[in-house]
MARZA-912137 format. One record per residue (C-alpha): x, y, z; residue number from 1. Coordinates in steps of 0.5 Angstrom, whole numbers. Each point is the difference from the previous one (the first is absolute). Example, Ala and Ser with C-alpha at 12.3 -4.5 7.8 and 13.67 -1.06 7.14 Angstrom:
% residues 2
VEXNU      px      py      pz   num
VEXNU      25      -9      16     1
VEXNU       2       7      -2     2
//
This chain:
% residues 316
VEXNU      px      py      pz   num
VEXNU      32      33     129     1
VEXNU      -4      -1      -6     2
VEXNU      -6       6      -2     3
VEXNU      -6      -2      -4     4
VEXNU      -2       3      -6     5
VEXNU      -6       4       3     6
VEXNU       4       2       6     7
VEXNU       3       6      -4     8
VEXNU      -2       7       0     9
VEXNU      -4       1       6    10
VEXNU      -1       8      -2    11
VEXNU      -2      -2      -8    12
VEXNU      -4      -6       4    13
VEXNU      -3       6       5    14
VEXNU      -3       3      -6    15
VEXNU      -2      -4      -5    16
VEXNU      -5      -3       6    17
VEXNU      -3       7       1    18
VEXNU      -1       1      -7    19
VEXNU      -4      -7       0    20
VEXNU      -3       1       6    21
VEXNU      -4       7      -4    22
VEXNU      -1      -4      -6    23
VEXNU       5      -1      -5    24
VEXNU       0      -6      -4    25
VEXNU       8       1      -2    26
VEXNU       2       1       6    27
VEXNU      -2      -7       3    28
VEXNU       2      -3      -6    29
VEXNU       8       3       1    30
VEXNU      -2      -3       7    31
VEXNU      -1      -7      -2    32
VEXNU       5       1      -5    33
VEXNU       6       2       5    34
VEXNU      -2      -5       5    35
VEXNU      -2      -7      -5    36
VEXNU       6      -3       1    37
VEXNU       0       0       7    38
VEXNU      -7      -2       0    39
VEXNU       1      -6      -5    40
VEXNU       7      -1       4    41
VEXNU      -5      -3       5    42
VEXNU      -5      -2      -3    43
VEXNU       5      -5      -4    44
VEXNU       4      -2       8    45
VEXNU      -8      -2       3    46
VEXNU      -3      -3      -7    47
VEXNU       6      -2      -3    48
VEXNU       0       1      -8    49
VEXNU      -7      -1      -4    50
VEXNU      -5       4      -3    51
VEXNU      -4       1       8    52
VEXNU       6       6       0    53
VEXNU      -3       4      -6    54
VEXNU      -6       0       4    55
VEXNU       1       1       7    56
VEXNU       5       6      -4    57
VEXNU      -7       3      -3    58
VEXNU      -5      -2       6    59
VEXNU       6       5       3    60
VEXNU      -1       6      -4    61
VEXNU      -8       0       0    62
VEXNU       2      -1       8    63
VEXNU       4       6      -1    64
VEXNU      -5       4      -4    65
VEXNU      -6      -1       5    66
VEXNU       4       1       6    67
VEXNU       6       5      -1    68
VEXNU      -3       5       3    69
VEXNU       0      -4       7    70
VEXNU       8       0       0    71
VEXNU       1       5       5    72
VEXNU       7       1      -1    73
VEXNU       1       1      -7    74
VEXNU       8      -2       1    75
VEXNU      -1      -6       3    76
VEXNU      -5      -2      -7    77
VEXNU       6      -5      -1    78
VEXNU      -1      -5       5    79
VEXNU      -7       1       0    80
VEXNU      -1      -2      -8    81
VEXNU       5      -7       2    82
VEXNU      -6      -1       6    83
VEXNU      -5       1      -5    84
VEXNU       4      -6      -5    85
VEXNU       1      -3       7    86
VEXNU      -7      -2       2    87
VEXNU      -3      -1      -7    88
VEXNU       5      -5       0    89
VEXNU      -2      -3       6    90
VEXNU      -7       0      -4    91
VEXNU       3      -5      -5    92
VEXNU       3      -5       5    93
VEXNU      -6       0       4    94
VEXNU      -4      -2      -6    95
VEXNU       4      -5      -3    96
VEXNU       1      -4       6    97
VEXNU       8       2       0    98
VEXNU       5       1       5    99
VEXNU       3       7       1   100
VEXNU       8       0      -1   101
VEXNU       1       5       5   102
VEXNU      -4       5       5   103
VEXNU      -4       6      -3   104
VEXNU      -3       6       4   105
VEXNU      -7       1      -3   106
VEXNU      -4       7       0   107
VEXNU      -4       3       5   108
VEXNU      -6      -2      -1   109
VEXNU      -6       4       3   110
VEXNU      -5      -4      -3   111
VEXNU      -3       4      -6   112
VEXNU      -3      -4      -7   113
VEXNU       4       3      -6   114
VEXNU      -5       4      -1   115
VEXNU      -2       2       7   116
VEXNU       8       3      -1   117
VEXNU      -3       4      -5   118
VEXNU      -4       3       2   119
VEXNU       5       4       6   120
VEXNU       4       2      -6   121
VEXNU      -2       6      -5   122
VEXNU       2      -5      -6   123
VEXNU      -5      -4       1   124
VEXNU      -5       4      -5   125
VEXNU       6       0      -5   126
VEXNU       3      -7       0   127
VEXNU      -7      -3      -1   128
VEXNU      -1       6      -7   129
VEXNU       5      -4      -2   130
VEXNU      -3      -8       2   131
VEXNU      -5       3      -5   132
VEXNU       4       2      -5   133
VEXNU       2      -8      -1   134
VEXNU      -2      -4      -4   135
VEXNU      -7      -5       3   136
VEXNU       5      -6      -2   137
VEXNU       5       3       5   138
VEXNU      -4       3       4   139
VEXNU      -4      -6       4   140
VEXNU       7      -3       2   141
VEXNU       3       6       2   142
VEXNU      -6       2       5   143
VEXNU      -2      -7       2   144
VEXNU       8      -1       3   145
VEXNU       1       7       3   146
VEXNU      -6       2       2   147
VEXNU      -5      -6       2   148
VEXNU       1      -3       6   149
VEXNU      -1      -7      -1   150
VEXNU       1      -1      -7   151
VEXNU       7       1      -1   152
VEXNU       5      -5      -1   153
VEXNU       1      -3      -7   154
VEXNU      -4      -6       1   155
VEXNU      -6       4       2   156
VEXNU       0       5      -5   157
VEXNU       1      -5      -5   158
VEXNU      -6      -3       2   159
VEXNU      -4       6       0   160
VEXNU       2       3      -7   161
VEXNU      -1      -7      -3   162
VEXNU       8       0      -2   163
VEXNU       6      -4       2   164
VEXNU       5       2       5   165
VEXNU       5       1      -5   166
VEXNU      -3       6      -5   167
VEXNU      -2       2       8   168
VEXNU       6       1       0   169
VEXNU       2       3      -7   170
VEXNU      -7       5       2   171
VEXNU       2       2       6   172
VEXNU       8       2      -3   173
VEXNU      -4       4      -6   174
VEXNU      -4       3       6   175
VEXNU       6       3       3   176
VEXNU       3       2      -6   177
VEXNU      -7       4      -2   178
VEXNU      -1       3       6   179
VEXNU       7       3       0   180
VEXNU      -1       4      -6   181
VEXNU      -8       1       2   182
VEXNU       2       3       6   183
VEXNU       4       5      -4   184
VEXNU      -5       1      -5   185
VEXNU      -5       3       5   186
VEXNU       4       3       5   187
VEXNU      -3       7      -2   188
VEXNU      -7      -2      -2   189
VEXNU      -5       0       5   190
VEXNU      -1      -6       4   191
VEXNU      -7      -2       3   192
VEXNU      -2      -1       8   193
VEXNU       3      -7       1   194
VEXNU      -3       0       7   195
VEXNU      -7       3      -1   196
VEXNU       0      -5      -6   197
VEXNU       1      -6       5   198
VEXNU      -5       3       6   199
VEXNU      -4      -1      -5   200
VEXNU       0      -6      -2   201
VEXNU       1      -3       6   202
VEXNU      -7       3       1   203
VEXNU      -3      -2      -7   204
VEXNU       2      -8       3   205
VEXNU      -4       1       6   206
VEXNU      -6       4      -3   207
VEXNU       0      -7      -5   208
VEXNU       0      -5       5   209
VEXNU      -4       3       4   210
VEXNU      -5       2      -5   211
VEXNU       1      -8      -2   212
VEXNU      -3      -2       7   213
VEXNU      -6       4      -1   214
VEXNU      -1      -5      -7   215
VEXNU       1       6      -5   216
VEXNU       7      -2      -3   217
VEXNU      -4       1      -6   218
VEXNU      -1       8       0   219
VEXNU       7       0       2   220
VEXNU       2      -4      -7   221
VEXNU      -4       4      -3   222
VEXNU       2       7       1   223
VEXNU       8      -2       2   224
VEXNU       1      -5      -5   225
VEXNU       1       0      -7   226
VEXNU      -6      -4      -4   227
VEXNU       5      -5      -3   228
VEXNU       4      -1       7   229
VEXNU       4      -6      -1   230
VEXNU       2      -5       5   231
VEXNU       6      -3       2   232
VEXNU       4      -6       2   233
VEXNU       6      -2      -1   234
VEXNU       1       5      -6   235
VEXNU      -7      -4      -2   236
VEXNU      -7       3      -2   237
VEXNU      -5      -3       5   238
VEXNU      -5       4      -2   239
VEXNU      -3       7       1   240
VEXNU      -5       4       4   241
VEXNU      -6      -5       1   242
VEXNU       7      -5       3   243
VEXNU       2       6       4   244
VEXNU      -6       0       3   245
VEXNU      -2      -7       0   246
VEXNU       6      -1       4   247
VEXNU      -1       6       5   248
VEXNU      -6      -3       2   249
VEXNU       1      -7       0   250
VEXNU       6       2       6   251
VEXNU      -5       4       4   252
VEXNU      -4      -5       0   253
VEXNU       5      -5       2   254
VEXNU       2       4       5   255
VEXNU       6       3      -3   256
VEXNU       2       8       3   257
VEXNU       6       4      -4   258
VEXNU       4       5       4   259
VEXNU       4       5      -4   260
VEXNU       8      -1       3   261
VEXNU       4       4      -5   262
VEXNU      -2       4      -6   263
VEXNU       5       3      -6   264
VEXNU      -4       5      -4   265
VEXNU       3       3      -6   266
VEXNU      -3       3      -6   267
VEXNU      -1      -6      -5   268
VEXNU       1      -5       5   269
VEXNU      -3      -3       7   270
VEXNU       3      -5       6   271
VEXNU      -6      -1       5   272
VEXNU       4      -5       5   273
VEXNU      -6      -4       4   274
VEXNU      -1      -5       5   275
VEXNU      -4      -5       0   276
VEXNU      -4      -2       6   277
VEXNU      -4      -7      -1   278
VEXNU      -6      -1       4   279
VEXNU       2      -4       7   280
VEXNU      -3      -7      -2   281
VEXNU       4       0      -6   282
VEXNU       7       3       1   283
VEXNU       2      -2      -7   284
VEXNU      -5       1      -4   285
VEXNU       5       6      -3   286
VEXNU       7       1       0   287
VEXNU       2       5       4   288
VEXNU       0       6      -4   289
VEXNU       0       2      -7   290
VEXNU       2       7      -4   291
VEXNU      -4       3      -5   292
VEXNU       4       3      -5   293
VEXNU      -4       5      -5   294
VEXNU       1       4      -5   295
VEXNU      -2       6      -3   296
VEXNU      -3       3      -6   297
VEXNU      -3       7       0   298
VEXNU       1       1       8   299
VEXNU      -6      -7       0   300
VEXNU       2      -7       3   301
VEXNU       2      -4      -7   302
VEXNU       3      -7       1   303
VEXNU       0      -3       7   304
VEXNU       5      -5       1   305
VEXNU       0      -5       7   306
VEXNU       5      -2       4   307
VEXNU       0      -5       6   308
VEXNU       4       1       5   309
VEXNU       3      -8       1   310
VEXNU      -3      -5       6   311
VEXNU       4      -2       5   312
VEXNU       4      -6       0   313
VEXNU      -5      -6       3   314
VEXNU       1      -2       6   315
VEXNU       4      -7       2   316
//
């Protein structure tokens, strides 16, 4: 009977699980090194030869680093490391329309967003330390495909940063590799409250709506928003604050509400997820959500980016 790669040395595979489980970057990275060629193994049976195998096998690893420490039996890493390629495989093929050759068995899902994950974790405050250590370049890409929860395919993401897919694709590979050297770079510094950040942001979107729907959007821009704030969409400017508001009050006025669904909230860059909800005479006034990404300079809102969410096919 032949033996994967990665199914040798249980007791190695035992330890170096607990000592990434508590934090060390070397040790995942024996992991993975252990296990790739039984990881790319499967990859290659279910996509066959072609550049999805290199992503599926980087999707893995940052799959790994945010949910090693939820393998509950550390010798069992192997088979749990090849379910991740499994169903991140599973991804590729649904998306691109293909036929899966061979059966999979996907990983138990318990619902959580990326970033929900995260938060169940003590890595969650190091891993987003270093998200910020990355280049805005990389950044943006890299925060849209594993923490938004409706901008995360190639396609929108391209859309979204004003960029073909391919250089999404380039970015996101130059995103993993940086995360990996990011994360050992700020393993021993101090790391900011992720989930108290995202509270309050999550509180921010709110107290910005509602206070839109009093009419003082404007005193909002004023005291959060930098003078010279940028709007845009589609990577191009549209304009500034007086747009920013021009445009609040236009779809108060038509009737149009916002209501926060998934908010990601780092130090230099914020993801409000809203949906849109039209008024009842005018269903398609809006498409059905839009994403502001904002960025920030000096802790104030700097360039607020606008993405609508896709209308939905017209009915025949």
């Amino acid at each position: 009977m032949s033996v994967l790669p990665g199914d040798a040395g249980p007791i190695e595979d035992a330890a170096l699980t607990l000592a990434a489980q508590a934090g060390d970057v070397s040790a995942l990275a024996r992991l993975l090194e252990r296990h790739r060629p039984g990881m790319r193994a499967v990859a290659l049976s279910l996509l066959g030869p072609g550049p999805d195998v290199d992503d599926v096998l980087q999707e893995a690893a940052l799959m790994a680093l945010r949910r090693i420490v939820d393998v509950r039996d550390p010798q069992a890493v192997g088979p749990w490391l090849r379910m991740v390629v499994r169903n991140n495989c599973r991804t590729v093929l649904r998306v691109s329309h293909r036929v899966e050759p061979v059966e999979s068995l996907p990983l138990p899902s318990d619902g959580a967003t990326p970033e929900q994950v995260l938060e169940t974790h003590a890595l969650r405050d190091w891993i987003w330390e270093a998200v910020e250590a990355l280049s805005p370049t990389v950044r943006l890409p890299l925060v849209l495909r594993y923490f938004s929860t409706g901008i995360t395919s190639y396609q929108q993401i391209a859309e979204a940063c004003a960029i073909p897919v391919r250089t999404v694709r380039s970015r996101l590979n130059q995103a993993r590799e940086a995360l990996t050297q990011a994360l050992a770079a700020t393993a021993a510094t101090a790391h900011d409250d992720t989930v108290r950040r995202t509270e309050n942001s999550w509180r921010e979107a709110h107290e910005t709506l509602a206070a839109a729907e009093r009419g003082e959007f404007g005193k909002v821009l004023k005291d959060r928003y930098s003078p010279g704030v940028t709007l845009l969409a589609g990577g191009e400017r549209l304009g500034g604050a007086e747009l920013l508001l021009a445009g609040m009050e236009s779809d108060l006025a038509a009737g149009v509400r916002q209501r926060p669904l998934h908010v990601v909230a780092g130090r230099s860059l914020v993801v409000w997820e809203m949906e849109l909800i039209n008024p009842p005479g005018d269903p398609d006034h809006c498409p059905p959500g839009v994403a502001w990404i904002i960025s920030l300079n000096g802790g104030r809102f700097d360039r607020v980016s606008l993405h609508h969410a896709a209308r939905p096919p017209a009915a025949p």
